[in-house]
C-alpha positions in Angstrom: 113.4 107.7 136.3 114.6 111.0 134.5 115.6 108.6 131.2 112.0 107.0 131.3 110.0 110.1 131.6 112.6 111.6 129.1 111.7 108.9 126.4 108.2 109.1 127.3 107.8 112.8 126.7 109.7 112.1 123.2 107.2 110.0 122.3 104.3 111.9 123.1 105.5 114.6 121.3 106.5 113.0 118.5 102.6 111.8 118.6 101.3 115.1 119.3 103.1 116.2 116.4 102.2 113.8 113.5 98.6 113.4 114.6 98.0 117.1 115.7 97.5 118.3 112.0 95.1 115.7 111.0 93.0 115.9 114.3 92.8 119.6 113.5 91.4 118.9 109.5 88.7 116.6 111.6 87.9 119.1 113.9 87.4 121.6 111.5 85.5 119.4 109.0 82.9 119.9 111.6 82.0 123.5 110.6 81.5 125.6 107.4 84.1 128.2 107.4 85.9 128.5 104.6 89.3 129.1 106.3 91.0 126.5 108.4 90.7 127.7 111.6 87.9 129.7 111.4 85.3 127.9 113.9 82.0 129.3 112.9 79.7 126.6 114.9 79.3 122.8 114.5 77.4 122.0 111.2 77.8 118.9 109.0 77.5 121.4 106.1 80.7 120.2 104.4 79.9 116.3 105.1 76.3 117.7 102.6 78.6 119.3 100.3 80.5 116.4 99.6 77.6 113.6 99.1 75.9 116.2 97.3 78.7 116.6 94.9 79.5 112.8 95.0 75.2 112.2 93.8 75.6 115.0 91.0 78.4 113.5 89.5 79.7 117.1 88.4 82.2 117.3 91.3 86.0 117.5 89.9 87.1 116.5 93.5 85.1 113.4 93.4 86.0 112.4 90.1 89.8 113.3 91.4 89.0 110.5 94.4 87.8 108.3 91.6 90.8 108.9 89.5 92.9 107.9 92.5 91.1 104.8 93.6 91.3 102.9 90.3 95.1 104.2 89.5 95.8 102.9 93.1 93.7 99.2 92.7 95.2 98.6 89.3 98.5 99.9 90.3 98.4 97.2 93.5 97.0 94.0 91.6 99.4 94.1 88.7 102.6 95.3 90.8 101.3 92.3 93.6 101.2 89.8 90.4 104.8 91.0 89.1 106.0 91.4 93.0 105.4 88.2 93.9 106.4 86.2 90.2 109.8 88.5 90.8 110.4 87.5 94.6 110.1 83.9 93.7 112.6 83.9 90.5 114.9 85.9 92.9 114.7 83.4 95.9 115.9 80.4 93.4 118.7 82.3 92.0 122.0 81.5 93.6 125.0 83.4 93.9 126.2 87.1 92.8 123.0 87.2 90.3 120.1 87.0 93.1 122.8 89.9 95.0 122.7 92.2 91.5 118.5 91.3 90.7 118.2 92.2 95.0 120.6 95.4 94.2 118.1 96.5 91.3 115.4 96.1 92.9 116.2 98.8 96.0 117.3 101.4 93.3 113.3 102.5 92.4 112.9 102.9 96.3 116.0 104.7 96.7 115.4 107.0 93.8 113.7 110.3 94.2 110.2 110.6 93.3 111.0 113.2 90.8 113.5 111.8 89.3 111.4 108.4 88.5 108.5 110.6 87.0 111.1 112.8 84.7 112.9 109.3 83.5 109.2 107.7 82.9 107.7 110.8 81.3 110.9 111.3 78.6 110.5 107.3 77.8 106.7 107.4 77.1 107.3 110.1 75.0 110.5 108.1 73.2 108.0 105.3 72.5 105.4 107.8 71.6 102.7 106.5 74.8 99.7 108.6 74.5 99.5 110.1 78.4 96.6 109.9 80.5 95.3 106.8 82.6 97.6 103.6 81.2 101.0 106.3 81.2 100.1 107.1 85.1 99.1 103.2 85.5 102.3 102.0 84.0 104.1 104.2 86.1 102.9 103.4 89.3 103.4 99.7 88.7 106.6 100.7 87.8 108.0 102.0 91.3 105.3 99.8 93.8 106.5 96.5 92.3 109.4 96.5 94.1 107.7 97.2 97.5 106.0 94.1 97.0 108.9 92.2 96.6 110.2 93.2 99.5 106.9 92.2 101.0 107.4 88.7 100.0 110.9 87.5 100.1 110.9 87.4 103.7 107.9 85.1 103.3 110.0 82.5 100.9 113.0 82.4 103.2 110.5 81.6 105.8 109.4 79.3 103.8 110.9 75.5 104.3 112.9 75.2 100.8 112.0 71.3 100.0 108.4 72.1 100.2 108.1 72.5 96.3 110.1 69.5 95.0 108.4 67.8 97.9 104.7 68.5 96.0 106.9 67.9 93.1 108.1 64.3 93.8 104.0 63.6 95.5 103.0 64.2 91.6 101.7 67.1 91.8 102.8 69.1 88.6 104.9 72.9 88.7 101.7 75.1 88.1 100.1 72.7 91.1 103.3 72.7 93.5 103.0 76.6 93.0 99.4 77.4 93.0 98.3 74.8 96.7 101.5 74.6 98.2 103.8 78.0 97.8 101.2 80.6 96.7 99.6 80.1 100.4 102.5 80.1 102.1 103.2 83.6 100.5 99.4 85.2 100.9 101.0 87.2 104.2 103.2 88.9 102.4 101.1 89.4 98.8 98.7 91.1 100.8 101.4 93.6 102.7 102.9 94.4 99.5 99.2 95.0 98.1 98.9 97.3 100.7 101.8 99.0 100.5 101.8 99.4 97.1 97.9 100.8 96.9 98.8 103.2 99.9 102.2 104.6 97.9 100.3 104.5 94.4 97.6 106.6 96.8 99.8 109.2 98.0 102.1 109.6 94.6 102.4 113.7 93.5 105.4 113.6 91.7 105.2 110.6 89.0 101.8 111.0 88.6 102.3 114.9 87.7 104.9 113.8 85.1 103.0 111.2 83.3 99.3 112.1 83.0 99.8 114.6 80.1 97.6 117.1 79.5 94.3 116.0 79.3 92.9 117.1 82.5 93.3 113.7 84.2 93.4 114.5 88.0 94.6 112.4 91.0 93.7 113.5 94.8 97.5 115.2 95.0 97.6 116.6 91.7 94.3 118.1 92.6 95.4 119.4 95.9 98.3 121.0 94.5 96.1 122.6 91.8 93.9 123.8 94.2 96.6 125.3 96.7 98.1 127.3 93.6 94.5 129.2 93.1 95.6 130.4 96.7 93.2 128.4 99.0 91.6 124.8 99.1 88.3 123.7 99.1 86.7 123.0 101.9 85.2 119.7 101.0 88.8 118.3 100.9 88.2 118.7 104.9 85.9 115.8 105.6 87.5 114.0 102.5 90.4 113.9 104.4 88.8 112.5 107.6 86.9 110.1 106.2 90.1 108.5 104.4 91.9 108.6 107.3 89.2 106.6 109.2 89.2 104.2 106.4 92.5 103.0 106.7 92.5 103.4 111.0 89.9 100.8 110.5 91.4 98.7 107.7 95.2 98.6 110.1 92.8 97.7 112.9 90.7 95.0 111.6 94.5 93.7 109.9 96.5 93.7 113.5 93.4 91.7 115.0 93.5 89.4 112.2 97.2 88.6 113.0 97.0 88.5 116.3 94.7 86.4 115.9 96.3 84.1 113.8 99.3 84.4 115.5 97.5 82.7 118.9 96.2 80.4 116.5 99.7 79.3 115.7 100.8 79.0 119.2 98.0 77.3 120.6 98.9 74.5 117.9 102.7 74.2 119.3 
């Protein structure tokens, strides 16, 4: 009994304490103060502010959002592209090579964040890469391609391995064998990695900091931090927050149903 309630109070702590923070940035979206913490009545003041800003299109926070979002989709679809071409080629190499390509491939995630943007920021310069929206692109494909392979191997050795020469000896030809019969197989884990990689290509500081050069391009963190140095933050960045995190509460939810979903789908067919 003392080991249950023991775990159990870990656990609602550990809750209290990762959630805690944002439910306060929600609470306090809900009122004008300037300062965090500051409750000066309920008023959707900020929630104005913001779509205000957003319909004047003079808003350096909203074109900071902006900034984020298409580094982040672009980011996702070509690292998904390269993920998934590399898990493949990995999955039919045999021996110590598919050990070394597998080794390489954990380094990026291993490697600190700042240490990726410095080596990425000194080769753009080497090569003499004009910095600003493809450096920062190039860079986040760089260290989110590997999350997506590690998205999809698991889905290839789930995979039954005769399935492609099987399409192969039916007549169908290699682009055909891959595109209907191991593409679909894959499309669980393309779309984790996509995830994944648009959600760390979302949250990047440090690469992005080193790679956008100096021409005033701004992502959500860089923007943040800019902000915290003036010695406060704005308070729009209070419901921007919110409504973000609400985004992706839905987008986990409507996922989880999905599977579960498909998953009684697959066990009502056994």
């Amino acid at each position: 009994m003392i080991r249950k309630f023991i775990a159990k109070a870990y656990i609602w702590i550990l809750l209290v304490i990762l959630y805690a923070p944002i439910a306060l940035i929600a609470i306090f979206s809900f009122t004008e103060s300037k300062v965090l913490g500051n409750w000066t009545g309920f008023s959707l003041g900020l929630y104005r502010n913001l779509a205000n800003s957003g319909m004047d299109g003079g808003s350096s926070l909203l074109s900071a959002v902006e900034n984020t979002l298409v580094i982040a989709l672009a980011a996702a679809v070509f690292s998904t592209v390269l993920g998934t071409v590399a898990a493949i080629g990995m999955y039919y190499l045999r021996g110590g090579k598919r050990k070394v390509i597998n080794f390489m491939n954990n380094i990026p995630m291993l490697n600190p964040d700042i240490i990726t943007g410095v080596s990425l920021f000194l080769l753009f310069i080497f090569i003499h890469l004009t910095q600003g929206y493809v450096s920062v692109i190039l860079a986040h494909i760089t260290f989110c391609t590997p999350y997506v392979v590690l998205s999809v191997l698991p889905k290839m050795g789930q995979m039954n391995p005769n399935i492609y020469e099987a399409a192969r000896d039916l007549g169908a030809t290699q682009i055909q064998a891959m595109r209907k019969v191991v593409l679909p197989q894959l499309v669980p884990g393309m779309v984790s990695g996509f995830i994944l990689a648009f959600t760390m290509s979302l949250d990047d500081f440090a690469v992005t900091f080193f790679t956008r050069g100096t021409i005033g391009l701004d992502t959500l963190s860089t923007y943040i931090y800019t902000d915290a140095r003036k010695g406060g933050l704005t308070p729009e960045l209070r419901p921007l927050m919110t409504l973000i995190f609400i985004a992706i509460l839905i987008l986990l939810i409507i996922i989880n149903v999905r599977e579960q979903k498909l998953a009684q789908k697959s066990e009502l067919k056994k």
